[in-house]
Structures are given as structure tokens and as C-alpha cells.
NUNUVEX-971098 format. One record per residue: residue number from 1; residue in three letters; x, y, z of N, C-alpha, C, CB in turn. Coordinates in steps of 0.001 Angstrom, whole numbers, plus 500000, padded with zeros to 6 digits. Glycine has a CB too. Example, Ala and Ser with C-alpha at 12.3 -4.5 7.8 and 13.67 -1.06 7.14 Angstrom:
BEGIN
REC  lummi  drenmi     n_u     n_v     n_w    ca_u    ca_v    ca_w     c_u     c_v     c_w    cb_u    cb_v    cb_w
REC      1     ala  513190  494310  507800  512300  495500  507800  513200  496700  507800  511308  495527  509046
REC      2     ser  512850  497750  507080  513670  498940  507140  512900  500030  507870  514084  499402  505725
***
This chain:
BEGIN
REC  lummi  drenmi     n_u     n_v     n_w    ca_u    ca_v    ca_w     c_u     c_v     c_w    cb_u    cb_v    cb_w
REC      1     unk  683481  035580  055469  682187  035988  055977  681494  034775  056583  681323  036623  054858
REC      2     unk  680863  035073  058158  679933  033994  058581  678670  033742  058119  679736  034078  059729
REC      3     unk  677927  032651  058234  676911  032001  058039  675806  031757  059339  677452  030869  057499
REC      4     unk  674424  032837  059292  673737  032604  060147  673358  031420  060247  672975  033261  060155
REC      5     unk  673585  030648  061284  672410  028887  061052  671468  029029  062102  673311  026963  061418
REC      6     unk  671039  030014  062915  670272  030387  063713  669747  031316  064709  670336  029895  063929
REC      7     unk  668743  031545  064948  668300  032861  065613  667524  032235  066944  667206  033904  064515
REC      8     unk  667975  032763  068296  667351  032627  068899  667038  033921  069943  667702  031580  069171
REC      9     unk  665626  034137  070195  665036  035196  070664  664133  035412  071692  664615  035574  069892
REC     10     unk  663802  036544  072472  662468  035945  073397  661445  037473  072716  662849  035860  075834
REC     11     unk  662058  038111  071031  660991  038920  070840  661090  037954  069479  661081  040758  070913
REC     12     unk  659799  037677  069321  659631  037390  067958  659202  037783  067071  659307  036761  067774
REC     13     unk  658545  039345  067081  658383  040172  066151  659173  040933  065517  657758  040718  066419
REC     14     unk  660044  041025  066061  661600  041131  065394  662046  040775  064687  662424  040917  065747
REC     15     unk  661972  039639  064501  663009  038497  063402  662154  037408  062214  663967  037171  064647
REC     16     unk  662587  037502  061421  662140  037286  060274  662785  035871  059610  662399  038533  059531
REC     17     unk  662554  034435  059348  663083  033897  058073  664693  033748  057739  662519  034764  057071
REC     18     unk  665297  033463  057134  666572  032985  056757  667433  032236  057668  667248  033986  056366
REC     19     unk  667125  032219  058700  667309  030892  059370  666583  030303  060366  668347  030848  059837
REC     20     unk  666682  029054  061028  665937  028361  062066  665799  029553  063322  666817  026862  062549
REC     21     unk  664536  029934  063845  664324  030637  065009  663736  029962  065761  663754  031707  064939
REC     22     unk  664674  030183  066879  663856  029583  068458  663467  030649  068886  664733  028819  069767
REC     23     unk  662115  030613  069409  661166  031523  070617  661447  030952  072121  659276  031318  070324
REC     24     unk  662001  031293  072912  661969  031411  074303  661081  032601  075114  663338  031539  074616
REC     25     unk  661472  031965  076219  660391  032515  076984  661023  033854  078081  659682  031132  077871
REC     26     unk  662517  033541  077931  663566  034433  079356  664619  034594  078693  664070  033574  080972
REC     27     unk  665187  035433  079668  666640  035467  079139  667577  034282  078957  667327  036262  079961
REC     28     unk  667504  033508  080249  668416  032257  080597  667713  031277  079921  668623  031859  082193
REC     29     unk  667028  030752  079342  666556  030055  078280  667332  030586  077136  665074  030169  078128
REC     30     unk  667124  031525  076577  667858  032545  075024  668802  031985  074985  668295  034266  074963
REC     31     unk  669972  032195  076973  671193  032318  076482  671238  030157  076827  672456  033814  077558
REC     32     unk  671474  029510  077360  670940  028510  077669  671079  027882  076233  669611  028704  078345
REC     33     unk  669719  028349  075410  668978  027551  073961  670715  028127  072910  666643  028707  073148
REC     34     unk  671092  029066  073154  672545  029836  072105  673928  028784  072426  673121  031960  072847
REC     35     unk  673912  028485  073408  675346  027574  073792  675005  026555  073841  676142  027724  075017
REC     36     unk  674010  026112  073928  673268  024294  073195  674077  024557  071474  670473  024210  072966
REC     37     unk  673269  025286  071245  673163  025597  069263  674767  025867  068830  672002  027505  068679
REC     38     unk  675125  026555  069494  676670  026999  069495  677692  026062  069445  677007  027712  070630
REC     39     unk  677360  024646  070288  678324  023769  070243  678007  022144  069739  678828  023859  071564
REC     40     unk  676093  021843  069540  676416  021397  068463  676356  021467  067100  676235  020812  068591
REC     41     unk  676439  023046  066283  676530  023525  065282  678097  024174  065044  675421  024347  065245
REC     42     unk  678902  023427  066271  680422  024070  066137  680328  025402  065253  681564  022924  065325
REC     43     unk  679838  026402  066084  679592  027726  065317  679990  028620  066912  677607  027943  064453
REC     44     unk  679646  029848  066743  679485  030975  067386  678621  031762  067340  680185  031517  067283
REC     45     unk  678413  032353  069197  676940  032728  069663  677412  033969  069553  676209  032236  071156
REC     46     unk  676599  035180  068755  676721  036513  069385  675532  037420  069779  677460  037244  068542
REC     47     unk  675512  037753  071078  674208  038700  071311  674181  039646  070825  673877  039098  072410
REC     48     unk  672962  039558  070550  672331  041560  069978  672187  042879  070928  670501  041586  069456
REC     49     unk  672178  041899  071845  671996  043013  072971  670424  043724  073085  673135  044281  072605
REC     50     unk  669828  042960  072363  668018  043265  072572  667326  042128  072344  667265  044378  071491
REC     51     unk  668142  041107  073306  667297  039820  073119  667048  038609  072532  666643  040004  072921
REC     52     unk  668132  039224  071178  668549  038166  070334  669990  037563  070052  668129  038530  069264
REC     53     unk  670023  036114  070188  671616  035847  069742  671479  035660  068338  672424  034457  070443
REC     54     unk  672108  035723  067327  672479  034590  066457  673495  033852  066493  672537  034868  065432
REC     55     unk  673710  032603  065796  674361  031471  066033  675086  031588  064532  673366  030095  066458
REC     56     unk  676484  032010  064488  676891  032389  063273  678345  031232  062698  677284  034124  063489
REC     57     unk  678198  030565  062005  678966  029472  061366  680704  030558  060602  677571  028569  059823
REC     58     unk  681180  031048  061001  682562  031404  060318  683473  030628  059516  683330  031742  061177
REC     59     unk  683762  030990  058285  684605  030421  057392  684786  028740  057441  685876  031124  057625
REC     60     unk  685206  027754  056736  685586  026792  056588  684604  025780  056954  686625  026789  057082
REC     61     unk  683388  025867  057495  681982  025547  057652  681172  024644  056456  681315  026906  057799
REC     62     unk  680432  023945  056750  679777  023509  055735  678712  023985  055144  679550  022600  055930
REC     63     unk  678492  024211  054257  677563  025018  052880  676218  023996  053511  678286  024610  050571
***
């Protein structure tokens, strides 16, 4: 099982706590701010498809 290490969004009433959230302002910022986070958190970006990625750490990751 992966490990959220981050949320990034341009709704922020949406998302809540349990990990670091970035607020942007556009889409290309969102996606932009997700493949920054994505590679240096050697993790993986997946969209929600309403605006939000999370940035999800898979197996063998650090605690």
C-alpha cells in the first residue's frame, strides 16, 4: 500500500489534512507543482480528475 506525502489542488475546499497541500491557482501550475513533488519525493503523481493530484510514495519508501 502507498503513502500519500502530498496533495496538490486548485479546489481547496475539498481537501482536508493528512498531508502537505499545495493551493494553486490553474491547471498547469497543479500539474507543473505534481511533477516538481513527484520527482523530488521519488514518489508518484496521480490525478483525481477534479483538480486534484496526490503525490503517492509506493512500497519500499521511507516511513
Amino acid at each position: 500500500m502507498g503513502k500519500i506525502r502530498a496533495i496538490v489542488t486548485i479546489h481547496k475546499e475539498q481537501v482536508a489534512g493528512g498531508a502537505p497541500i499545495f493551493i494553486v491557482d490553474n491547471e498547469q501550475e497543479r500539474q507543473q507543482t505534481a511533477f516538481r513533488l513527484e520527482k523530488i519525493l521519488d514518489a508518484a503523481a496521480h490525478d483525481l480528475q477534479n483538480g486534484t493530484m496526490i503525490i503517492v510514495q509506493h512500497g519500499g519508501g521511507t516511513e
